[in-house]
C-alpha positions as CSV (number, residue, x, y, z in Angstrom):
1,X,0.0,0.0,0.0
2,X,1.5,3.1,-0.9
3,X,2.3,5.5,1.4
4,X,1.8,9.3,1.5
5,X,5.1,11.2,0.5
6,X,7.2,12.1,3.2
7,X,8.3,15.5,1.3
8,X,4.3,16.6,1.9
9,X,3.2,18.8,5.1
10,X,1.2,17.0,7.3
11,X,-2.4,18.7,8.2
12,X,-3.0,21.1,10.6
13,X,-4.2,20.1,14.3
14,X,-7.6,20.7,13.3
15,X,-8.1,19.1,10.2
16,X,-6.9,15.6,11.6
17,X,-9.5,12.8,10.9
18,X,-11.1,15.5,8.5
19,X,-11.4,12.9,5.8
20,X,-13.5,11.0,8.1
21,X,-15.6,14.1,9.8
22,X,-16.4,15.2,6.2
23,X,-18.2,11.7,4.9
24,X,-20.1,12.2,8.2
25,X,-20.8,15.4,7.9
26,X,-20.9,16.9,4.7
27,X,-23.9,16.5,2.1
28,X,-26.5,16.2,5.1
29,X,-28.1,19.0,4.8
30,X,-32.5,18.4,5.3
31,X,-34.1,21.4,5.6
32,X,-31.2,23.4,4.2
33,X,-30.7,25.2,1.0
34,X,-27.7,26.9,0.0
35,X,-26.4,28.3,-3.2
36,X,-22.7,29.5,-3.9
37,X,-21.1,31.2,-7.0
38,X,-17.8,32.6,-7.3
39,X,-16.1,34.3,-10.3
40,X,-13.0,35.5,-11.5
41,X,-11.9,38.8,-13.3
42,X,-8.4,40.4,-14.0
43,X,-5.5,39.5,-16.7
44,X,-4.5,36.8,-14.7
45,X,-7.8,35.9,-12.4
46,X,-6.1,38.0,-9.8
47,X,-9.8,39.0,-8.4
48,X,-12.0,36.9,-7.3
49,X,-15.9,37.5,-6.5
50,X,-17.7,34.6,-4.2
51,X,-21.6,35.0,-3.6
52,X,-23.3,32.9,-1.3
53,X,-27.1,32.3,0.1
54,X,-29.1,30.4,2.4
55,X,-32.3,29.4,3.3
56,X,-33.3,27.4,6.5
57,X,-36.7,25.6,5.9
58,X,-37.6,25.4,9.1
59,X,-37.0,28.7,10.8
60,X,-37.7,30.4,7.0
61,X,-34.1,32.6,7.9
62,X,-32.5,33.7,4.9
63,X,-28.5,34.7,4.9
64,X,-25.7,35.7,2.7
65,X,-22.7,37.0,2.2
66,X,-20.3,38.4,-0.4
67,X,-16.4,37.5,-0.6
68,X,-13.9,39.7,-3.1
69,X,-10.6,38.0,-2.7
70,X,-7.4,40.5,-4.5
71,X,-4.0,38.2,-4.8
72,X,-0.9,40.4,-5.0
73,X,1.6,37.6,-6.1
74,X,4.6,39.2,-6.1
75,X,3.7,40.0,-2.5
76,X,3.1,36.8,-1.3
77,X,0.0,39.2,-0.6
78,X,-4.0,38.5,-0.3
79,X,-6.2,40.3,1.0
80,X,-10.3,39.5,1.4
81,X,-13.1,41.4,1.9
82,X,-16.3,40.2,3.4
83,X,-20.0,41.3,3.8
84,X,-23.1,39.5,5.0
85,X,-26.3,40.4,5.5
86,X,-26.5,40.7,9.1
87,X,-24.2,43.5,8.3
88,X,-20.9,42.7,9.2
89,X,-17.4,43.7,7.5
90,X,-14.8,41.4,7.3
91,X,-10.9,41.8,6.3
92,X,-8.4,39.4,5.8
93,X,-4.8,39.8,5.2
94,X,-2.9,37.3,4.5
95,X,1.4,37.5,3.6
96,X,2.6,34.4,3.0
97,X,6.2,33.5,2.9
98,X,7.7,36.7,2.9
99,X,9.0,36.4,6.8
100,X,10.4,32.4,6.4
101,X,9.7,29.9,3.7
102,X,6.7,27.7,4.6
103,X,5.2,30.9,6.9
104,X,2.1,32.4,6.5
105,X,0.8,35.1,8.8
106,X,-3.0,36.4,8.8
107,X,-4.4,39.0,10.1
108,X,-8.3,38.3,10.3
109,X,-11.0,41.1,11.8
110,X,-14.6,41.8,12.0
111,X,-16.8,44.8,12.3
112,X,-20.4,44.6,13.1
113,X,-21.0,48.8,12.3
114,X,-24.6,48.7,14.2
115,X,-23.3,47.3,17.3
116,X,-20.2,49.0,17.3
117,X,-18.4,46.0,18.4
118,X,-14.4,44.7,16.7
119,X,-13.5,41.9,16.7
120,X,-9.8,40.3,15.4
121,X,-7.3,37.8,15.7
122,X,-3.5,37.4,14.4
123,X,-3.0,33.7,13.1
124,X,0.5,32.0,11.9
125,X,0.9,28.8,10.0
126,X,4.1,27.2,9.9
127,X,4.4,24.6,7.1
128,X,7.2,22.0,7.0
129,X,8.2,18.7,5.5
130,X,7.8,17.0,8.7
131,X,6.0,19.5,10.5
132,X,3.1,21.7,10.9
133,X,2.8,24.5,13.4
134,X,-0.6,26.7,14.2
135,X,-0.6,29.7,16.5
136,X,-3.3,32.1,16.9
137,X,-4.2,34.8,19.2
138,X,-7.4,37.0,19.8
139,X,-7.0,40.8,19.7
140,X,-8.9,41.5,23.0
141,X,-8.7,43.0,26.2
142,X,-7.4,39.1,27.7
143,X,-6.4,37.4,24.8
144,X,-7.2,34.3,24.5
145,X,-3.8,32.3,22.4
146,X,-3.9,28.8,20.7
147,X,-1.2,26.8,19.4
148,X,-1.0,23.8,18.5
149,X,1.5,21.2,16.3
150,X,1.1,17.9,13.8
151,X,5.0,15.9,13.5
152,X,4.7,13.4,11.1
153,X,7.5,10.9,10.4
154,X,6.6,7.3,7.5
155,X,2.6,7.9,7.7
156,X,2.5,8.4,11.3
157,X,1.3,11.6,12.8
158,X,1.4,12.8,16.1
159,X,-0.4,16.1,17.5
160,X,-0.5,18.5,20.4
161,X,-2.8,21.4,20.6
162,X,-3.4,23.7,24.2
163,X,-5.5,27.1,25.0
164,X,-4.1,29.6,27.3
165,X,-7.0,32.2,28.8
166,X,-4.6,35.3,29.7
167,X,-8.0,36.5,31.8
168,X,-8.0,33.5,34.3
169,X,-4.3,32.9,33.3
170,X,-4.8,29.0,32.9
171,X,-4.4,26.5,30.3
172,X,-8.1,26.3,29.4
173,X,-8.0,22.5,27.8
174,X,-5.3,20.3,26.2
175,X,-5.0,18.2,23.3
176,X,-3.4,15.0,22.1
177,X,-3.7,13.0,18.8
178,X,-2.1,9.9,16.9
179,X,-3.0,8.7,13.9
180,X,-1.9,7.0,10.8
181,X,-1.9,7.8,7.1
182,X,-2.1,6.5,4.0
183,X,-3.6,7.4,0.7
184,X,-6.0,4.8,0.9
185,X,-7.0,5.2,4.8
186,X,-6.6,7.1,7.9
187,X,-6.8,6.6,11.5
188,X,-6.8,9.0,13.8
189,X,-7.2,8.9,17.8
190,X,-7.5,11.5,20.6
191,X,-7.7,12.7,24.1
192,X,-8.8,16.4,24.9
193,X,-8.1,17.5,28.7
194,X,-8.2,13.9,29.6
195,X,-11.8,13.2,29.6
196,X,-12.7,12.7,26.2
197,X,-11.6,10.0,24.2
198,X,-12.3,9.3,20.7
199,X,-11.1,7.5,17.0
200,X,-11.9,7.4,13.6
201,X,-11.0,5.4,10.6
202,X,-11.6,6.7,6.9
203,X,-10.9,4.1,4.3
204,X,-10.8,4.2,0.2
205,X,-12.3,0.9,-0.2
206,X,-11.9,1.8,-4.1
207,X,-12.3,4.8,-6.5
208,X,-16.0,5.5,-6.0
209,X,-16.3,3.9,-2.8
210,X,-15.9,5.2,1.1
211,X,-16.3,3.8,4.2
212,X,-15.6,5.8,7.4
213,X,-16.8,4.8,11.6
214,X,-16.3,7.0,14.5
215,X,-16.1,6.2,18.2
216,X,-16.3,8.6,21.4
217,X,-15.9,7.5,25.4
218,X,-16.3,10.4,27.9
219,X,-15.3,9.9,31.6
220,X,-18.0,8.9,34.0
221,X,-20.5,8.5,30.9
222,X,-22.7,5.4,30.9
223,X,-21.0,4.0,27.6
224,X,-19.6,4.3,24.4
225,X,-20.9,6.5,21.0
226,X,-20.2,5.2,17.7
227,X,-21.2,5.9,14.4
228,X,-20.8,4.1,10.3
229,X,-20.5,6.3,7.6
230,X,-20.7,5.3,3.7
231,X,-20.4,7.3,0.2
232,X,-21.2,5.5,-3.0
233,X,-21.1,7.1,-6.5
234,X,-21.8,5.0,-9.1
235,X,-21.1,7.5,-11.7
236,X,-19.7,10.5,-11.8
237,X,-23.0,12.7,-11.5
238,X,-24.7,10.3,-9.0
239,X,-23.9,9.8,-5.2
240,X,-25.2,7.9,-2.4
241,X,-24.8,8.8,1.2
242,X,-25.7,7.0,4.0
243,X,-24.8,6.6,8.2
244,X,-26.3,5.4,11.3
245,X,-24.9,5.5,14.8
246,X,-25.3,3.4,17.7
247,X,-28.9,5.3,19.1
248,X,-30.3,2.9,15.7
249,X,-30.7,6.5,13.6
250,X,-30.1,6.4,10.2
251,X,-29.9,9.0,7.6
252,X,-29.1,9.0,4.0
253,X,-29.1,10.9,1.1
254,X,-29.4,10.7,-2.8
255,X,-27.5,13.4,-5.2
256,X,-27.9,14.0,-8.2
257,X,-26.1,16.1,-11.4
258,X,-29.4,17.9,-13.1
259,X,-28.1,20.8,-14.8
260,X,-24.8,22.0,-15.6
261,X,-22.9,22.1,-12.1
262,X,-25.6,22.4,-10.4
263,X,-26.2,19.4,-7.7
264,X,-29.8,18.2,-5.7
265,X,-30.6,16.1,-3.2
266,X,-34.1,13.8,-3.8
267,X,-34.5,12.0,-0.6
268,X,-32.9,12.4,2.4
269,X,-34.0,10.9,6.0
270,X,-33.5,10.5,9.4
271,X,-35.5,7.8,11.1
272,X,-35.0,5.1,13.9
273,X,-34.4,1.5,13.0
């Protein structure tokens, strides 16, 4: 089974056992509508326009947001601006590899104009071979920093991730994962502020097959969670979804290519066996 390069970056903290969390979670989305566009304009598609909106069936709320992304190459420069419709202002900055190969610092901030309330953070993402180191910190009165790290050495990865609260000045929780990785599976494992323990295997059973199961423990709880997950597409416009955990719910979905890039779901349900 072949292995995944060495010479590639391992993920960051937080997307470990994302390959597994996205066949559970993406795709489910009952009682949800959402449609997204994005464009591109300049000599070399240095601008780009994103447009996004969303409906909630139930509650009947109705959101969006514009995105326009400018990419100063020469920079290592990108900078975002955002808008939604609960009237918020976003900027992003983001200057990558300009202070160390492999480094990217961001400088994300929000402004709700009617409330008259900023908000911001400073991130940094340190990319390596062998290595991937995360730091942010919040730009508040007690800031609130997070850091965290991924090694990864022949497929095998090992993480650590903490939160320090400069308010109370403690270590708010901790964070420790393990995991394995190929390009055909994953297994991941972890233990946050040693209570909650948990594990998840994503396997590539073939091109257009996935198979992905979860398990959780917490200390003093009465017992285990765990959870199956499956994705099917037997073409390239069709896909079948389907998972059911250990409270006997099931839910699955149908998808299907009906127009030009656009995608629908016909049935999708959650029910008790």
């Amino acid at each position: 089974m072949k292995e995944v390069s060495c010479r590639m970056a391992p993920p960051t903290f937080a997307d470990l056992g994302k390959s597994a969390k996205d066949l559970f979670n993406k795709g489910y989305t009952h009682g949800f509508i959402k449609v997204d566009a994005t464009t591109k304009a300049g000599d070399n598609k240095e601008v780009e326009f994103k447009t996004s909106a969303a409906h909630n069936l139930g509650s009947g709320k109705l959101g969006g947001n514009l995105d326009v992304k400018y990419k100063i190459p020469s920079y290592g420069l990108t900078l975002t601006e955002k808008w939604n419709t609960e009237n918020q202002l976003g900027t992003i900055i983001e200057v990558n590899e300009q202070f160390g190969r492999g480094l990217k610092l961001t400088f994300d901030s929000l402004y709700a104009p009617h409330a008259g309330k900023r908000t911001g953070k400073l991130k940094a993402d340190w990319s390596l071979q062998t290595a991937r180191i995360t730091a942010d910190v919040s730009l508040t009165k007690n800031p609130v920093i997070n850091a965290a790290g991924v090694f990864s050495r022949e497929g095998w990865l090992f993480g650590a991730a903490a939160t320090f609260d400069s308010g109370s000045n403690k270590v708010a929780s901790t964070s420790l994962a393990f995991g394995h990785q190929t390009s055909n599976y994953t297994l991941h494992s972890f233990v946050v502020n040693s209570t909650d323990f948990g594990a998840s295997l994503f396997h590539k059973v073939a091109h257009n097959v996935e198979l992905g199961t979860m398990l959780g423990w917490k200390v003093g709880g009465t017992g285990a969670d765990f959870a199956i997950a499956s994705k099917y597409s037997p073409t390239r416009d069709l896909t079948l979804r389907a998972k059911v955990n250990n409270s006997s719910q099931v839910k699955y979905r149908l998808s299907g290519l009906v127009v030009n890039m656009a995608y629908v779901g016909w049935w999708e349900s959650l029910r008790r066996l």
